[in-house]
C-alpha positions in Angstrom: 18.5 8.5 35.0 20.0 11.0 32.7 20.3 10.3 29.2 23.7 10.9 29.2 24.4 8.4 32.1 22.2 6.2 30.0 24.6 6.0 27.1 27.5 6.1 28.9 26.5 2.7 30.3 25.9 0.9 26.9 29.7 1.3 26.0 29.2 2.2 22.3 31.8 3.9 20.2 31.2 7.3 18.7 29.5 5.8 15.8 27.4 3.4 17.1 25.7 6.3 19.7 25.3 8.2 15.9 23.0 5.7 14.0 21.9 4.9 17.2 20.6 8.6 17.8 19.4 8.3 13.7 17.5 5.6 14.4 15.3 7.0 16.7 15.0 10.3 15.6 13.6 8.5 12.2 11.9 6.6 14.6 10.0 9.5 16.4 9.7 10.9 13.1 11.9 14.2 14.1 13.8 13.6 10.4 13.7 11.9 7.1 15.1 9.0 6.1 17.9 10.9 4.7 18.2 13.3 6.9 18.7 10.4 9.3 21.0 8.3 7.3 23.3 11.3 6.9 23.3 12.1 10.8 24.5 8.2 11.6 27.1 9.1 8.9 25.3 5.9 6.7 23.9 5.7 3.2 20.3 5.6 2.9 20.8 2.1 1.7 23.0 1.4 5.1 20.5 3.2 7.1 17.5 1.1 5.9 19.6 -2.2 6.6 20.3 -1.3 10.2 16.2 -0.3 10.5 15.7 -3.6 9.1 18.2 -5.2 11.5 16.1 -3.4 14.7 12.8 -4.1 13.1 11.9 -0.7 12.5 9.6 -0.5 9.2 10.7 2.1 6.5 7.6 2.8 5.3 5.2 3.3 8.1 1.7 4.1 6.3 -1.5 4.9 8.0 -3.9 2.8 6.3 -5.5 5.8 4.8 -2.0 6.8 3.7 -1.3 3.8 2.1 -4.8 3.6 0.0 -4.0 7.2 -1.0 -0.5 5.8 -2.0 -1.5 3.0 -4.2 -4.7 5.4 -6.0 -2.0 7.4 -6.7 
């Protein structure tokens, strides 16, 4: 099934396909968190809530990553 047909069937408004869209190019890590808060027409603040809301984690550190974080 085409993606199109795909979202066709959901019956979202305009702005709900957008932060939908956002969501899972931030997901996929294709964008920032900004760059995907602006694309779902969103805040970054707005944008973290609705990631929140789909259980999508903001900060998604290796645990390397996150060791290197905190040794700053």
């Amino acid at each position: 099934m085409k993606t199109s047909a795909l979202l066709a069937d959901q019956q979202e408004s305009p702005d709900e396909l957008k932060v939908g869209l956002a969501v899972k190019m931030y997901e996929t890590r294709q964008v920032s968190l900004g760059r995907a808060a602006k694309l779902g027409g969103l805040t970054k603040r707005a944008f973290m809530e609705v990631l929140g809301r789909r259980g999508i984690p903001v900060f998604d550190y290796s645990p390397e990553e996150l060791r290197e974080e905190i040794r700053g």
